[in-house]
C-alpha positions in Angstrom: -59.9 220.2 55.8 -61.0 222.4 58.6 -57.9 224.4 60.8 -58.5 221.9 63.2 -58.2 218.8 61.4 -54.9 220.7 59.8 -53.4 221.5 63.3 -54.0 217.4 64.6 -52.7 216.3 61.6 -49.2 218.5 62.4 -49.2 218.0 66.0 -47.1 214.9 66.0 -44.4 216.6 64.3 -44.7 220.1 66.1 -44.6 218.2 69.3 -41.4 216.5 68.6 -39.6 219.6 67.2 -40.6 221.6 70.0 -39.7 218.4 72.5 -36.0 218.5 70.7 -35.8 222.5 71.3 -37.1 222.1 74.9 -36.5 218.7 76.5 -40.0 219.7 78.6 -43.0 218.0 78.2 -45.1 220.6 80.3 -43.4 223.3 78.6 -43.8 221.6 75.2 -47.6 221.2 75.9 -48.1 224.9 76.4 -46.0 225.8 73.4 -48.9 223.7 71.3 -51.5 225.3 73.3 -50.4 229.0 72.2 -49.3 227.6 68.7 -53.2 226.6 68.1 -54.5 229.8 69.3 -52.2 231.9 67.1 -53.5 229.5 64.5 -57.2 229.3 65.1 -57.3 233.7 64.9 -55.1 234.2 62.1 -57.2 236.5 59.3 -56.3 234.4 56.8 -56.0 230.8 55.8 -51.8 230.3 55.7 -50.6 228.9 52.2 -48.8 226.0 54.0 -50.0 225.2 57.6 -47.1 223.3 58.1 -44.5 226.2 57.4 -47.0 228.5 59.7 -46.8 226.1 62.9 -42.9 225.1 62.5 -42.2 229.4 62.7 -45.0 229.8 65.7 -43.7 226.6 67.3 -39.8 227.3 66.8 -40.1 230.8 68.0 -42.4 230.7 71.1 -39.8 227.7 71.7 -36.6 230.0 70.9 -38.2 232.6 73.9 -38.9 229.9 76.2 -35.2 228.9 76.1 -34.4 232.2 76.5 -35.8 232.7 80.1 -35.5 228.9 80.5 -31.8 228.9 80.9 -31.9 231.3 83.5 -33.8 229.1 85.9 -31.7 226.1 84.5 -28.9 227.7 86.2 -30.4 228.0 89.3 -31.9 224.3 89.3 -30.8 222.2 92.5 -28.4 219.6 91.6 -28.1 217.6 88.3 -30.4 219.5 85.4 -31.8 216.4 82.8 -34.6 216.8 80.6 -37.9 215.6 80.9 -38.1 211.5 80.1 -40.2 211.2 77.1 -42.0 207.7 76.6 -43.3 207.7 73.4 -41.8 209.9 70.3 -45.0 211.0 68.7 -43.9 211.5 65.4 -42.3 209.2 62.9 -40.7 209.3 59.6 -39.3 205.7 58.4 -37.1 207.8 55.9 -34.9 209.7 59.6 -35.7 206.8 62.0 -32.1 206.9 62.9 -31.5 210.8 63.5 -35.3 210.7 64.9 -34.1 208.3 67.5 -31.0 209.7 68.3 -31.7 213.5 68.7 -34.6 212.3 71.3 -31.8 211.2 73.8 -31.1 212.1 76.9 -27.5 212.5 75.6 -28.4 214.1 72.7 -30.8 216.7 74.3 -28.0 217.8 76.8 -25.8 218.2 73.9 -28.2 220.5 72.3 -27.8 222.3 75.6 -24.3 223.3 74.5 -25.9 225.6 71.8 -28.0 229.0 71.6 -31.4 229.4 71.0 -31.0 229.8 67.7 -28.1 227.4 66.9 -30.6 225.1 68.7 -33.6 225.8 66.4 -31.4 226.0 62.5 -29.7 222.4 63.8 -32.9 220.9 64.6 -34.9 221.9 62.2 -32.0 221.1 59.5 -30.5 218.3 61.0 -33.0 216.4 62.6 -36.3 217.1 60.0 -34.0 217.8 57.0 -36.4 221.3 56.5 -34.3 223.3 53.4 -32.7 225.8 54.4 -35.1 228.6 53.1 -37.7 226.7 54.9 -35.3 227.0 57.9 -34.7 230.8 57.0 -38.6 231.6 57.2 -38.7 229.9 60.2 -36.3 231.3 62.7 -36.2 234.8 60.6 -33.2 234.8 59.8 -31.6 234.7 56.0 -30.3 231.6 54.6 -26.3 232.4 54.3 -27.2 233.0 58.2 -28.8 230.1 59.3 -25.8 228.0 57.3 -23.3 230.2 59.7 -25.4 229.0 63.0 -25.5 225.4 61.7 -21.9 225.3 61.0 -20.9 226.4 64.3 -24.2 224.5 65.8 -22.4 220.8 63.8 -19.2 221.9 65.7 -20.2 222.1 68.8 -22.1 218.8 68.5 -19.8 217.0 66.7 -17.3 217.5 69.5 -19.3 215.6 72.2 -22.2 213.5 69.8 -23.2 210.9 71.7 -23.0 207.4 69.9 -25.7 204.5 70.6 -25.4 200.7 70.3 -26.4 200.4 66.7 -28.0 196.7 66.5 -31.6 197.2 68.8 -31.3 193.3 69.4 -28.4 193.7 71.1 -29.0 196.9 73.1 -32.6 194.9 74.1 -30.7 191.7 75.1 -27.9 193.8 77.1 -30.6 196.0 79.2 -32.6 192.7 80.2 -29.0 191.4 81.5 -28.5 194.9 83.8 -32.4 194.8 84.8 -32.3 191.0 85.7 -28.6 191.6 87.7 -30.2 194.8 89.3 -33.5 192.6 90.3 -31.6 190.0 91.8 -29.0 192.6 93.4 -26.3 190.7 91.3 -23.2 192.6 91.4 -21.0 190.7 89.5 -23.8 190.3 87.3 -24.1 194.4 87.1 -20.4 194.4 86.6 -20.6 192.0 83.5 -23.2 194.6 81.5 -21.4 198.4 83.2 -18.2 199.7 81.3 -15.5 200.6 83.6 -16.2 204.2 83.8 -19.9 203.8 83.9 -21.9 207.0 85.0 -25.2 206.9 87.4 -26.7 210.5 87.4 -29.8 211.3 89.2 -32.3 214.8 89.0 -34.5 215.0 91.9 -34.5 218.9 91.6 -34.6 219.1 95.8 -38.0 218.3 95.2 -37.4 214.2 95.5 -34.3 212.3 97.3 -31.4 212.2 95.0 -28.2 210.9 94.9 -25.6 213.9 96.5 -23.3 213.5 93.2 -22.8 211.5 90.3 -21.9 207.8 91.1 -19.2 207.3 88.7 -17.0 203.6 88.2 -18.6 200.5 87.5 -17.9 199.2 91.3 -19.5 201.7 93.2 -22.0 201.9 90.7 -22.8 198.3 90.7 -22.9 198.4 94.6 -25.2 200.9 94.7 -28.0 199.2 92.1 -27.4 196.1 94.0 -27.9 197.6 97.2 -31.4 199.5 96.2 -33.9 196.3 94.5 -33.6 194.1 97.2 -35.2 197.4 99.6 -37.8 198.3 96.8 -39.2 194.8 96.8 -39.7 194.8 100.1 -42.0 197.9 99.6 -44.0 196.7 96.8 -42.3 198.9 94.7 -42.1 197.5 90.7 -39.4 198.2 87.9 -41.6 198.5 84.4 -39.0 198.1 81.3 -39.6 200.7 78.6 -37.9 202.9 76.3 -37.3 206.2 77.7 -35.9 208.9 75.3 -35.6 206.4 72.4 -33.6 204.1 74.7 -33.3 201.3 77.1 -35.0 202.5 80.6 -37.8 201.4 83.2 -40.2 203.1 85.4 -40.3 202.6 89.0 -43.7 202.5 90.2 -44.8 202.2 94.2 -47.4 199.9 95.2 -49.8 202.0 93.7 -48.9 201.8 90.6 -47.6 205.8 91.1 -44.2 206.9 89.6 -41.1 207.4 91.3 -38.9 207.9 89.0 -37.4 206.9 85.4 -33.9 205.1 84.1 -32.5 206.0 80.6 -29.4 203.6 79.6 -26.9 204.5 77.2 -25.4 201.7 76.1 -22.5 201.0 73.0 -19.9 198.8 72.6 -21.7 195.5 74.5 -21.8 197.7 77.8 -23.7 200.5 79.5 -21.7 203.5 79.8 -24.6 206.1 81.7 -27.5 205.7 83.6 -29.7 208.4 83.9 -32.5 208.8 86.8 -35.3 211.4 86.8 -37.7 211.7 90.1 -38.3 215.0 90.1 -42.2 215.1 91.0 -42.7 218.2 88.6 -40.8 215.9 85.5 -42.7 213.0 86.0 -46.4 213.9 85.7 -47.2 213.5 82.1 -46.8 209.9 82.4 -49.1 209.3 85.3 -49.8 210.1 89.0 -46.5 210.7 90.8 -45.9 208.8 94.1 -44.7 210.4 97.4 -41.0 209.9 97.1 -40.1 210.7 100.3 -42.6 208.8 102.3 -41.0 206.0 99.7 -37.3 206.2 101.2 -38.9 206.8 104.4 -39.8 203.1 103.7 -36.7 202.2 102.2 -35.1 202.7 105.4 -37.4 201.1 107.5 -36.9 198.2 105.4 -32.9 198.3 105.7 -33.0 198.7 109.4 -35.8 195.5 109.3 
């Protein structure tokens, strides 16, 4: 098999390892370019690809957090990661930890740890690497990477999100809140939202954006049922999907562009966060990206109709 059969045949899982240490699908992409190229001039042929891309991947990764968080403080408004459509990389064996660690709660959670607490619970955790295999990776010994998963499992532990278990269910209850917010149904919003129910929006100043969270389900079902009726009468259209592993939609204009995403959390029989991303520079990997503000310039026209 030639080096670049080897390197497509890892991609899948070196995209969603560095997606999990990330939560950036631009800066994932360029992570796999410089992963390839480190890989394609190597001298010699690496005894296990696999183990040679997880270290190059995880440690360009580890340095891109690094200089990442300092421009993560200095984001405008709400930071959330980039929405992710389609998990590349599947393993029927960790569909369930697969799933969950994609989140959008689960990737702010991993936000909580360092670099490397990031990279040993990820790589352990999530892919189930052994530990010397996680040693090699990070370069670090073994009784140390155990010390940064312990206090990596604590952190996480204290705040791990939990997801509606039964898929049917979680389906069923996201049709409800998308059929309510289509019709601008607030009781019907308030039937599917738990009572402290959470709308958060990152626009980045780049997009409009909510001012602050939207937090309660009556203001938050007011607001959804306030917005539909106004993007129908732009030609806007709301396209269900999964987004991070769960419930979400895209809002397209009438070009078929994207505006922006939802991700729902949802346990217990009810939706407990909503999660919006329209900033432009978040939203390109899924298609072409509409003019947002010319969009609420619209929005408003329409109200004042």
């Amino acid at each position: 098999m030639s080096r670049t059969e080897e390197f497509e045949e890892l991609r899948p899982l070196m995209f969603s390892l560095a997606y999990r240490l990330l939560g950036s699908v631009a800066e994932v992409e360029d992570v796999m370019q410089e992963a390839w190229l480190r890989y394609q001039s190597t001298p010699t042929q690496p005894r296990s690809p696999k183990a040679f891309l997880s270290a190059v991947v995880t440690r360009i990764s580890i340095d891109v957090l690094r200089s990442a968080r300092v421009r993560r403080e200095q984001y405008v408004g709400v930071w959330l990661p980039e929405p992710l459509l389609t998990d590349p990389y599947e393993d029927p064996a960790r569909s369930a930890e697969l799933a969950d660690s994609v989140s959008m709660a689960a990737l702010l959670l991993l936000e909580r740890l360092t670099p490397l607490e990031r990279a040993v619970f990820v790589l352990r955790d999530v892919f189930a690497y052994d530990y010397a295999d996680v040693a090699v990776t990070v370069g670090r010994s073994e009784a140390a990477c155990r010390q940064l998963l312990v206090r990596a499992r604590r952190h996480m532990e204290s705040g791990r999100p939990r997801f509606e278990a039964d898929r049917r269910a979680r389906e069923e209850l996201a049709a409800r809140f998308f059929g309510a917010f289509r019709n601008g149904d607030v009781d019907g919003l308030r039937e599917v939202l738990a009572a402290d129910v959470q709308l958060v929006g990152d626009a980045g100043g780049k997009a409009p954006a909510l001012g602050r969270a939207v937090v309660g389900v009556d203001k938050v079902a007011r607001v959804l049922a306030s917005l539909f009726p106004r993007l129908d009468r732009v030609d806007a259209t709301l396209e269900q999907c999964e987004v991070n592993g769960q419930p979400g939609a895209i809002l397209r204009d009438r070009e078929g562009k994207v505006a922006f995403t939802l991700a729902l959390d949802v346990l217990g029989g009810q939706i407990q966060t909503i999660r919006s991303v329209g900033n432009p520079e978040k939203l390109g990997h899924i298609g072409p990206v509409a003019d947002a503000w010319a969009l609420q310039r619209e929005f408003r026209q329409a109200r004042d109709d």
